[in-house]
One Martini backbone bead per residue (centre of mass of N, CA, C, O) as a GRO file, in nm:
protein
  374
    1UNK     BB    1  -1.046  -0.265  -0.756
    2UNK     BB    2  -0.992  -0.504  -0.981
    3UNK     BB    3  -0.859  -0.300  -1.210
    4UNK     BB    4  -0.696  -0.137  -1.410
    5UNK     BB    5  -0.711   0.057  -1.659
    6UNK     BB    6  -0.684   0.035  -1.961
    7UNK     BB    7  -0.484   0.110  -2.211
    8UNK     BB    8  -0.531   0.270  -2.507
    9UNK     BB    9  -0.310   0.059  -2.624
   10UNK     BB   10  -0.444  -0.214  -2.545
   11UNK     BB   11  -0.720  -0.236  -2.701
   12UNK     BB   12  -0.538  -0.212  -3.004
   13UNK     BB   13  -0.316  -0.378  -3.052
   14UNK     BB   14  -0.129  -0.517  -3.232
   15UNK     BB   15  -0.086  -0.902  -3.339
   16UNK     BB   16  -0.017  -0.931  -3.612
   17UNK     BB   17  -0.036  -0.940  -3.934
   18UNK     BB   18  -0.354  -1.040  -4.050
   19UNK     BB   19  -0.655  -0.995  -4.023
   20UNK     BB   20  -0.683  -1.302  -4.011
   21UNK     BB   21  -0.476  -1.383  -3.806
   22UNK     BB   22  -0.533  -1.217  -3.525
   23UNK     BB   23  -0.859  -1.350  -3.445
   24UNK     BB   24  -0.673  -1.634  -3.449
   25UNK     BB   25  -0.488  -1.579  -3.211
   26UNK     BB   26  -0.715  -1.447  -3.022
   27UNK     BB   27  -0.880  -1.709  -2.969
   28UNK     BB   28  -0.663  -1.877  -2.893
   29UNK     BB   29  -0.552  -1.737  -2.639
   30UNK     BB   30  -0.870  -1.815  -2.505
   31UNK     BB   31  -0.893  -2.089  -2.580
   32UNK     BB   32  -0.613  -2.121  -2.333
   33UNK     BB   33  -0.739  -1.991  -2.066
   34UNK     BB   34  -0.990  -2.146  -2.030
   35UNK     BB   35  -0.859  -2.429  -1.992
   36UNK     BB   36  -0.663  -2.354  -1.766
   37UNK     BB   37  -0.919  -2.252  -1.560
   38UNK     BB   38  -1.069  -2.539  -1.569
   39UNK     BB   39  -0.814  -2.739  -1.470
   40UNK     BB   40  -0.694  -2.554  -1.249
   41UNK     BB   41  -0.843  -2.277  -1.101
   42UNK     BB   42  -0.630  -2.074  -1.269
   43UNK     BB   43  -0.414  -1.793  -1.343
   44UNK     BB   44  -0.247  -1.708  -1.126
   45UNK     BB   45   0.056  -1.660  -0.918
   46UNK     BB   46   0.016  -1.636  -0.590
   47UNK     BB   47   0.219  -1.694  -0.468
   48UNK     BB   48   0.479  -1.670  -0.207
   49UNK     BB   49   0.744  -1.545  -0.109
   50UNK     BB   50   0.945  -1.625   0.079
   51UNK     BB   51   0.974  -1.617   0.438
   52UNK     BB   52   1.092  -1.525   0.745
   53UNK     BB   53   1.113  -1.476   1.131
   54UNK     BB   54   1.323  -1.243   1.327
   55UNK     BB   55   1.030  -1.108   1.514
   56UNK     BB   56   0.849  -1.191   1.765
   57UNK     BB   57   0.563  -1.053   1.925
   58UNK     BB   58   0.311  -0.856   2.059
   59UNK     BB   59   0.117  -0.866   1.722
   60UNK     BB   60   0.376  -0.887   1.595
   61UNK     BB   61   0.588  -0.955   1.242
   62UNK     BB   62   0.905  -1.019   1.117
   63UNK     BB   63   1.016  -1.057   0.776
   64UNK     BB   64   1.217  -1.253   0.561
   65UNK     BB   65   1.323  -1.252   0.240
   66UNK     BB   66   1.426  -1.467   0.056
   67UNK     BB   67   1.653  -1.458  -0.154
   68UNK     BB   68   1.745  -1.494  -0.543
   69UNK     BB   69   2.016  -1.330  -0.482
   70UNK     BB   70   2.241  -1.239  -0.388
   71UNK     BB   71   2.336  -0.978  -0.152
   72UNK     BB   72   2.401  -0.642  -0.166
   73UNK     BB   73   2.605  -0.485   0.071
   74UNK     BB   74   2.538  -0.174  -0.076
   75UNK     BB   75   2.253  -0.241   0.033
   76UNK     BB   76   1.970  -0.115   0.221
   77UNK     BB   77   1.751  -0.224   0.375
   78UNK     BB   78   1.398  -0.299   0.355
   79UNK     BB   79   1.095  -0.181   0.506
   80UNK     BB   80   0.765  -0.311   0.495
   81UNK     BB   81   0.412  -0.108   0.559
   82UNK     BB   82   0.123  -0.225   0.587
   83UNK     BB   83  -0.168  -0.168   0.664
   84UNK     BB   84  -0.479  -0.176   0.727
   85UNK     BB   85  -0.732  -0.385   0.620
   86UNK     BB   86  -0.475  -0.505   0.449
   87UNK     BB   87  -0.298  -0.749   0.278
   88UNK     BB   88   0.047  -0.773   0.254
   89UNK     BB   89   0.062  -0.843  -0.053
   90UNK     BB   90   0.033  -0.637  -0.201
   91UNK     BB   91   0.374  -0.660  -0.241
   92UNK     BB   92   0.310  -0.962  -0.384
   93UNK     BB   93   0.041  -1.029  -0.586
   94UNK     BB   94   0.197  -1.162  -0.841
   95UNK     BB   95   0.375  -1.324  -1.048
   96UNK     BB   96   0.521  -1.002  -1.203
   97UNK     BB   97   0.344  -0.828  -0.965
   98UNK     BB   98   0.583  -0.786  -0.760
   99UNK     BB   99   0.782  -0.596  -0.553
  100UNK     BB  100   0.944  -0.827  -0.414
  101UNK     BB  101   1.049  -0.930  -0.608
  102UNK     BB  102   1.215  -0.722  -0.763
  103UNK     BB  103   1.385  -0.654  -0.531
  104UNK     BB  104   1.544  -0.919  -0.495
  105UNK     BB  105   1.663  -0.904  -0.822
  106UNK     BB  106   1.891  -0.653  -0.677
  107UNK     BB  107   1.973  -0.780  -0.400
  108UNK     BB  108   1.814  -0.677  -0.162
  109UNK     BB  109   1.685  -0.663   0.150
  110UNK     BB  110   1.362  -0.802   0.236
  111UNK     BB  111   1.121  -0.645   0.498
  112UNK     BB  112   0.841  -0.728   0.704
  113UNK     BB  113   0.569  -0.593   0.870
  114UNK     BB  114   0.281  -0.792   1.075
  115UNK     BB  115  -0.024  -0.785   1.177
  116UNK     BB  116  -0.310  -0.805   1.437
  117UNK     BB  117  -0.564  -0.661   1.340
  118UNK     BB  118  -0.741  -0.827   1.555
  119UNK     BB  119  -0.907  -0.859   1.840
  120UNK     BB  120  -0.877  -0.725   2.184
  121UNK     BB  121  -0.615  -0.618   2.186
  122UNK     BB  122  -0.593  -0.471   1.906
  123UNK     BB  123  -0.847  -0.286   1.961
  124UNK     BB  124  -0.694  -0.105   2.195
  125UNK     BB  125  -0.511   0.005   1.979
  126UNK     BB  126  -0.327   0.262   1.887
  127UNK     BB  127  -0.117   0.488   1.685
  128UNK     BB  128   0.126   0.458   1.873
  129UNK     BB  129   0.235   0.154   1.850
  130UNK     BB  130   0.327   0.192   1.550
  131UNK     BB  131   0.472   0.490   1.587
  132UNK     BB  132   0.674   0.368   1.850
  133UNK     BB  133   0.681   0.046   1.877
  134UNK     BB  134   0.678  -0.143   1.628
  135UNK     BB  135   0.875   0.007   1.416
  136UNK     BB  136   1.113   0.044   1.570
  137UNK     BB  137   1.163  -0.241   1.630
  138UNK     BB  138   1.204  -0.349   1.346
  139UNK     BB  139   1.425  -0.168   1.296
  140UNK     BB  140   1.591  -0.268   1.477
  141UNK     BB  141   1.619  -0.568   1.370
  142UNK     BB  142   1.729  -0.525   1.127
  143UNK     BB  143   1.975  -0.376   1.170
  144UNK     BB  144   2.123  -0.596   1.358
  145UNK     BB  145   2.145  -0.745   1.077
  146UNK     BB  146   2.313  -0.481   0.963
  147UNK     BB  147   2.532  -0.326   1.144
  148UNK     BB  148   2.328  -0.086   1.248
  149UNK     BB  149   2.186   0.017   0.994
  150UNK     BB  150   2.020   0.225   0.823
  151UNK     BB  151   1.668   0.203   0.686
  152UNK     BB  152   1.446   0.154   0.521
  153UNK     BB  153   1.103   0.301   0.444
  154UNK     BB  154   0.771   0.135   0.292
  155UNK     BB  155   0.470   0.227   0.203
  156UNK     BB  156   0.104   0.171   0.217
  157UNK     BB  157  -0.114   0.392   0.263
  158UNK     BB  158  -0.111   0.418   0.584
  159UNK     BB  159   0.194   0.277   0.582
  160UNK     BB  160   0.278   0.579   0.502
  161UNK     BB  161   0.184   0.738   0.730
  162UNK     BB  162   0.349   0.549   0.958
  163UNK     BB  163   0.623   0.622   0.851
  164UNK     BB  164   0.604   0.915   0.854
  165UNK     BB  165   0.563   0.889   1.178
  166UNK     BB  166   0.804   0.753   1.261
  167UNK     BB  167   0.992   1.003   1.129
  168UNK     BB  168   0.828   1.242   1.358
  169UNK     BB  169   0.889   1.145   1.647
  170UNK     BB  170   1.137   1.071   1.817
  171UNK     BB  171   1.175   0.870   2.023
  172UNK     BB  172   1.346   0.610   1.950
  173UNK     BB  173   1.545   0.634   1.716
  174UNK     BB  174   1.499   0.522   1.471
  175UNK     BB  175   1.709   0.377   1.172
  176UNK     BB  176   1.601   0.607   0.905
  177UNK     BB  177   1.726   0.683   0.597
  178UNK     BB  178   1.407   0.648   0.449
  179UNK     BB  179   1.084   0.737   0.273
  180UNK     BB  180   0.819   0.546   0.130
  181UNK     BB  181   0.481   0.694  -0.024
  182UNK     BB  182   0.209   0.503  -0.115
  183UNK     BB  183  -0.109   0.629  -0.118
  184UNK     BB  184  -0.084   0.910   0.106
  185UNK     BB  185  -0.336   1.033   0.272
  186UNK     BB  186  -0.313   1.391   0.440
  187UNK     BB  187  -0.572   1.543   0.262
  188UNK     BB  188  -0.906   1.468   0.303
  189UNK     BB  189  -1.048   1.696   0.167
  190UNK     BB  190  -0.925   1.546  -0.108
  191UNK     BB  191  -1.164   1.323  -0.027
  192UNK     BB  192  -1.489   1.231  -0.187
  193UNK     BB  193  -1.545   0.995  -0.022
  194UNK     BB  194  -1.551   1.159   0.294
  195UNK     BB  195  -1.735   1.402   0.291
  196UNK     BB  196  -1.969   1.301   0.426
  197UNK     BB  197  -1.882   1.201   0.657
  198UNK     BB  198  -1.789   1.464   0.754
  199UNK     BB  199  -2.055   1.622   0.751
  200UNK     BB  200  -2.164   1.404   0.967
  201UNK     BB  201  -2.004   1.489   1.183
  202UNK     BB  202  -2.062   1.789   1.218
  203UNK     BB  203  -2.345   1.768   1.286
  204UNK     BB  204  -2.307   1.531   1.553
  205UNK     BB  205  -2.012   1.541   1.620
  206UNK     BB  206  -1.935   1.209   1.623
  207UNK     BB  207  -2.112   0.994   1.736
  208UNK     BB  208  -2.226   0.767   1.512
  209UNK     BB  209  -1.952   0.621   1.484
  210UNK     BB  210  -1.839   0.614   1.772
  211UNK     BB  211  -2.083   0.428   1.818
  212UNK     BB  212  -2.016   0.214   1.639
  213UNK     BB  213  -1.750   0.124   1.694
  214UNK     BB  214  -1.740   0.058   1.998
  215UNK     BB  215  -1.940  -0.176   1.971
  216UNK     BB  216  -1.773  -0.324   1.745
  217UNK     BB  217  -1.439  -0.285   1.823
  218UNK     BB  218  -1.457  -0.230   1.472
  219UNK     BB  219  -1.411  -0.225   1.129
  220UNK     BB  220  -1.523  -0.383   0.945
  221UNK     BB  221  -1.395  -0.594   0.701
  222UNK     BB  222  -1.670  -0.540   0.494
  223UNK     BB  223  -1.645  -0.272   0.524
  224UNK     BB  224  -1.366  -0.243   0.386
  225UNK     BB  225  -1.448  -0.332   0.130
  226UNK     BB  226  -1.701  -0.164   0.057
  227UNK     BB  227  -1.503   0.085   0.013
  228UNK     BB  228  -1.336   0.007  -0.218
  229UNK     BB  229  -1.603  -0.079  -0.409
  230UNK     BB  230  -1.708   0.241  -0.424
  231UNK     BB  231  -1.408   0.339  -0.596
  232UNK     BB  232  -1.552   0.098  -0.817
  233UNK     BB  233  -1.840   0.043  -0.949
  234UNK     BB  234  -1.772   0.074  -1.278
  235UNK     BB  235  -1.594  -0.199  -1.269
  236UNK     BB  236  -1.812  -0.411  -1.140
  237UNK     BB  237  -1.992  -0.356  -1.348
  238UNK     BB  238  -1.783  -0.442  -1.568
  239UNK     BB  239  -1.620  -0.716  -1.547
  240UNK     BB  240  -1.790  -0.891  -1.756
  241UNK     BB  241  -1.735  -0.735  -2.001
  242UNK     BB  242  -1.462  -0.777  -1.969
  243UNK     BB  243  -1.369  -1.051  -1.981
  244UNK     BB  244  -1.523  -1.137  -2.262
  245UNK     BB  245  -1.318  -0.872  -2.397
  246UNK     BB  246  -1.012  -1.050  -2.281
  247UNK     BB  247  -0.978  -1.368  -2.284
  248UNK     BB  248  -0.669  -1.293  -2.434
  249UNK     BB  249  -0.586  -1.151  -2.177
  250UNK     BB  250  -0.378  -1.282  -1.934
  251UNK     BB  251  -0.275  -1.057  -1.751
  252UNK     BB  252  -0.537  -0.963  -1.677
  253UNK     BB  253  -0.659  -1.177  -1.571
  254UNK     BB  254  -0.476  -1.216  -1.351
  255UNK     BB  255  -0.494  -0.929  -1.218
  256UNK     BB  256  -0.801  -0.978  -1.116
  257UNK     BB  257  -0.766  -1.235  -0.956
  258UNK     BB  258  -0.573  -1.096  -0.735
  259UNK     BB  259  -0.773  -0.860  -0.652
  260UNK     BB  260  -0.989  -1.045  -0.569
  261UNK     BB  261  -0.800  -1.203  -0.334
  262UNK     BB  262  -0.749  -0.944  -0.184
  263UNK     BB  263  -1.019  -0.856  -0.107
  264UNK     BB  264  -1.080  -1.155   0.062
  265UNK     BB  265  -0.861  -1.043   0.234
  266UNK     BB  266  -0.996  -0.853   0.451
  267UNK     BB  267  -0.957  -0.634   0.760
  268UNK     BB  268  -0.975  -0.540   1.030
  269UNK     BB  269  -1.023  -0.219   1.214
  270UNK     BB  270  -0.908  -0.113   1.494
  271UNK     BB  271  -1.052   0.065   1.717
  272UNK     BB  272  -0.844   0.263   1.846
  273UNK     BB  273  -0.749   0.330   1.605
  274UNK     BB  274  -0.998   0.430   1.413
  275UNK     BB  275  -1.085   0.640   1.600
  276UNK     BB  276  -0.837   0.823   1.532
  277UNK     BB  277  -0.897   0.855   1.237
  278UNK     BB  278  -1.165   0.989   1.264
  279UNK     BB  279  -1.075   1.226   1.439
  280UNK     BB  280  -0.808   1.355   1.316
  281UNK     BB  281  -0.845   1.293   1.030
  282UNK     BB  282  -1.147   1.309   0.897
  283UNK     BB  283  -1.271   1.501   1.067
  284UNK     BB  284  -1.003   1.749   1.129
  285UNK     BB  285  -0.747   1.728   0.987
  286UNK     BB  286  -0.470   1.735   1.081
  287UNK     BB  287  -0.223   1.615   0.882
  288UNK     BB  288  -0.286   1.909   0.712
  289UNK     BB  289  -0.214   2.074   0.967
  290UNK     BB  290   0.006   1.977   1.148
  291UNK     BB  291  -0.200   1.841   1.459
  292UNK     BB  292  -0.076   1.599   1.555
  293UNK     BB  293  -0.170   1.359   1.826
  294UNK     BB  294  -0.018   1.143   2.059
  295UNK     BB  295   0.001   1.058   2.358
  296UNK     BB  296  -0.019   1.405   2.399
  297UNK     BB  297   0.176   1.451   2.145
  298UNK     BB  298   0.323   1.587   1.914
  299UNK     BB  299   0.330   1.469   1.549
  300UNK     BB  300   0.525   1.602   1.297
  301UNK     BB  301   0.641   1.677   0.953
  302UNK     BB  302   0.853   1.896   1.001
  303UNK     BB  303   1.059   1.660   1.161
  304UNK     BB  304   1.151   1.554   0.919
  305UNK     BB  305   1.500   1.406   0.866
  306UNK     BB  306   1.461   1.273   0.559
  307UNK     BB  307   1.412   1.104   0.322
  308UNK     BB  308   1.159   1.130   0.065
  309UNK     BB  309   0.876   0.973  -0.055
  310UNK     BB  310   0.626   0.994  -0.325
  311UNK     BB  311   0.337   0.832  -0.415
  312UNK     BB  312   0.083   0.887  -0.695
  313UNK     BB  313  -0.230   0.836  -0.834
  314UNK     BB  314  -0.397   0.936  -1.103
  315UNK     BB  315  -0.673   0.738  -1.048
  316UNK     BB  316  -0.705   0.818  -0.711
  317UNK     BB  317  -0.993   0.774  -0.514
  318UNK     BB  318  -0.846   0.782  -0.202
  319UNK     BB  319  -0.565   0.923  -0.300
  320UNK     BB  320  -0.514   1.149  -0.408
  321UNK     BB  321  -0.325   1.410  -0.519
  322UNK     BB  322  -0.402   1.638  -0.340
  323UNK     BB  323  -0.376   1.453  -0.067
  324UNK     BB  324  -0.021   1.384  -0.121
  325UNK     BB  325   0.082   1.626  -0.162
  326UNK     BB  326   0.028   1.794   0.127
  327UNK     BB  327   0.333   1.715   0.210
  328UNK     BB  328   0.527   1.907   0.055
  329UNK     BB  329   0.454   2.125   0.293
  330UNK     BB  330   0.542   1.978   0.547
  331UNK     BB  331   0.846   1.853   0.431
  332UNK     BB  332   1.093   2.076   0.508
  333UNK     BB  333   1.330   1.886   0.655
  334UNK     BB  334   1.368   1.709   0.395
  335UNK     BB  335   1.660   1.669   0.210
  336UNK     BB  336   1.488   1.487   0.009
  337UNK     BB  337   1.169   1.564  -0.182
  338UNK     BB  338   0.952   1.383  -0.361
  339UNK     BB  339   0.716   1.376  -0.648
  340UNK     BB  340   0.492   1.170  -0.775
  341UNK     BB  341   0.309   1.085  -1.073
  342UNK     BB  342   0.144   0.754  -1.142
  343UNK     BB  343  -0.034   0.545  -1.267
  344UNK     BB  344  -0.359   0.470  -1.144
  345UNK     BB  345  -0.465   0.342  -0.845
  346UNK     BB  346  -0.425   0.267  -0.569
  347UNK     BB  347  -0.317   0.026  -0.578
  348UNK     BB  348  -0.154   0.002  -0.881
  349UNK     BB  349   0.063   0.225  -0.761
  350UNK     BB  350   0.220  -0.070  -0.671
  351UNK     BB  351   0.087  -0.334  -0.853
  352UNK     BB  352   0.043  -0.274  -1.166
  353UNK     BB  353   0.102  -0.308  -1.499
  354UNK     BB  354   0.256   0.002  -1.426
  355UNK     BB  355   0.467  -0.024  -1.210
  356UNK     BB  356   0.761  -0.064  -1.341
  357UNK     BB  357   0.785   0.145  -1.489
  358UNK     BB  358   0.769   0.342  -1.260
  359UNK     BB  359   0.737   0.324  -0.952
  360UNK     BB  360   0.970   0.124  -0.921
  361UNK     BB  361   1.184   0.317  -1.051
  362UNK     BB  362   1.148   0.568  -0.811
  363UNK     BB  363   1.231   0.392  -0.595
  364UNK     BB  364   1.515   0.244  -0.694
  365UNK     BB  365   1.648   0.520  -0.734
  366UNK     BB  366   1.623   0.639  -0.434
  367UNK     BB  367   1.765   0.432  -0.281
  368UNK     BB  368   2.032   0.440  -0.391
  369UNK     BB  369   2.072   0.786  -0.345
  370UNK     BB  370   2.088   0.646  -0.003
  371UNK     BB  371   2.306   0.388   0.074
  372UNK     BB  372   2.524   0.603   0.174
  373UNK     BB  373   2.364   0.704   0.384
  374UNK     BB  374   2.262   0.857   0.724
   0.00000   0.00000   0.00000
C-alpha cells in the first residue's frame, strides 16, 4: 500500500515537444524535485484541514471541518467515519488528493468522528459501543446542528462496515439519511489473505489468536502496519526502483510520501473490538450470512433501510471485490442500493491519485440524489 500502481498510460505519456526536448524538461523536472526534497524534506503537502472539535465524550471526539466556501444549505451534512487501526487523514491524505478538501469545495458541511482506540479503557470496549452508541452520539450531534436533518454517513474499510451496522441496528433511531462504504469487505471467504488466519482458527479453534490478543489486550500496532505490507510486498519491494525511476513524476512522488506518513501512523485494534472481529467476521464470517449479534441480539444488514453506496477497489486484496459485492445480497430493504468497482487497492479506491474523477463522483452523485429525501 505505498502508491497506486501506475495507469498503463502513465508509463509513457509524452511530455511534448520533440524526442530531445521531453528527456530534458523530464530531467528538470527530476532535479527540482530532488532540489525541493533536500530543501525542505518532504514534497508532500500533507497539512490537515482544519476542523474545531463540537463534541467531546468519553474516549472520542466529533469535529467539524471549517468551510472553504459559503456552506450550501441545501447540501445535507456528512459524518465521516474512519476504521480502528488506521489514522482519520485517511479522508485528508495530502493536498490535491484529500476527499475533505474535495467535500468542502462542493459547499457540503464535512464532520468527522475519532476515537481513542488504544489504553486500558479502549481495550475493554466492544463492536456495539461503536454502532449503538459512538455513531449515534455523533449523528445525533450533527443533525442538531442542521435543524434535526437526518445526516450522510460514509466510512472507509471497517469504518464502512461500522455504518452499515449502525444503519442495521436501529436501537438508537439515530438520523441516518444514506451510508456509504468504501472499501468494505463482508464476505471475508472471499478475502485470500484471512484464508491461512481462518484455517488455523477451525484447527484450534481460535484458542491461539484468542490467547494472543487476551494477553495483549489489543492487536498491536506494529502488527496492524505488518498486515497492510503484507497485501503489497511487491510493491514495497519494488518501490526503490518506482522511486528512481519517476523523479520526474511530483505526484506520484507525493502520493508515495503521504501514503508513507499514513502507514507510521497505524494504530492499535482495541481487544475485545478485535476479538468481536476474530470470532464473528474472520472465524465465523457471521456478516456474510447476515448472522451477526451485538450486545446478544441479531444486527442484521437485511434491516438497513436508507440508500446505500458500495464502493469497491478493482486492485484491493484486503476487501476484493468479491468480498464486498456480497453485501448486495444482503441489503434487501434499502431504497436505492449502488454498487461501483473503481482503480485503486484498499486506500487508492478512497484517496487514490484516480479516485476524484471516479470514486468521489459516485459519492458526490449519490449524496446529491439524497439531499432533500429523509
Amino acid at each position: 500500500m505505498t502508491a497506486d500502481q501506475l495507469p498503463d498510460d502513465e508509463t509513457s505519456a509524452s511530455t511534448g515537444g520533440g524526442p530531445l526536448q521531453a528527456p530534458a524538461r523530464s530531467a528538470s523536472r527530476a532535479w527540482d524535485n530532488v532540489r525541493h526534497l533536500v530543501t525542505d524534506g518532504h514534497l508532500a503537502d500533507t497539512r490537515r484541514m482544519p476542523r474545531l472539535p463540537v463534541l467531546t465524550a468519553d474516549g472520542y471526539t466529533v469535529h467539524r471541518y471549517e468551510p472553504t466556501v459559503a456552506p450550501d444549505p441545501s447540501l445535507a451534512p456528512l459524518l465521516l467515519v474512519p476504521p480502528l487501526g488506521a489514522p482519520d487523514f485517511a479522508f485528508d491524505l495530502r493536498r490535491g488528493a484529500s476527499l475533505v478538501e474535495d467535500l468542502l469545495a462542493s459547499g457540503r458541511e464535512i464532520y468527522i468522528v475519532t476515537y481513542e482506540a488504544s489504553g486500558r479503557a479502549a481495550d475493554r470496549r466492544g463492536l456495539e459501543l461503536w454502532v449503538d452508541e459512538i455513531l449515534p452520539a455523533a449523528l445525533y450531534a450533527v443533525s442538531d446542528r442542521h435543524e434535526g436533518t437526518a445526516v450522510h454517513l460514509a466510512g472507509w474499510s471497517l469504518g464502512g462496515l461500522f455504518t452499515l451496522l449502525c444503519a442495521a441496528s436501529g436501537v438508537s433511531g439515530a438520523p441516518i439519511r444514506s451510508v456509504t462504504a468504501f472499501a468494505s469487505p463482508v464476505d471475508v471467504s472471499a478475502v485470500p489473505l484471512v484464508a491461512p488466519f481462518r484455517s488455523v482458527a477451525e484447527y484450534t479453534g481460535g484458542r491461539i489468536f484468542s490467547t494472543a490478543y487476551r494477553t495483549l489486550g489489543s492487536f498491536p500496532a506494529t502488527a496492524v502496519k505488518w498486515a497492510f505490507q503484507l497485501t503489497s510486498v511487491e510493491r514495497y519491494l519494488t518501490k526503490p526502483v518506482t522511486l528512481l525511476t519517476h523523479l520526474d513524476d511530483r505526484e506520484l512522488l507525493e502520493q508515495i510520501e503521504a501514503v508513507d506518513l499514513l502507514m507510521a501512523n497505524m494504530t492499535a485494534y482495541p481487544g475485545r473490538a478485535f476479538g468481536q472481529i476474530y470470532h464473528h467476521v474472520i472465524r465465523s464470517n457471521d456478516l456474510a450470512e447476515d448472522d451477526l449479534r451485538l450486545a446478544g441480539r441479531p444486527v442484521r444488514l437485511a434491516d438497513v433501510r436508507v440508500p446505500v453506496l458500495l464502493v469497491a477497489g478493482a486492485d484491493d486484496v484486503i476487501a476484493p471485490v468479491a468480498a464486498v459485492e456480497r453485501a448486495t445480497d444482503l441489503l434487501t430493504a434499502s431504497p436505492d442500493l449502488r454498487f461501483v468497482v473503481r482503480p485503486g487497492g484498499h486506500l487508492g479506491v478512497l484517496a487514490g491519485r484516480r479516485a476524484r474523477e471516479n470514486s468521489w463522483r459516485d459519492l458526490e452523485t449519490f449524496l446529491v440524489a439524497h439531499d432533500g429525501r429523509e
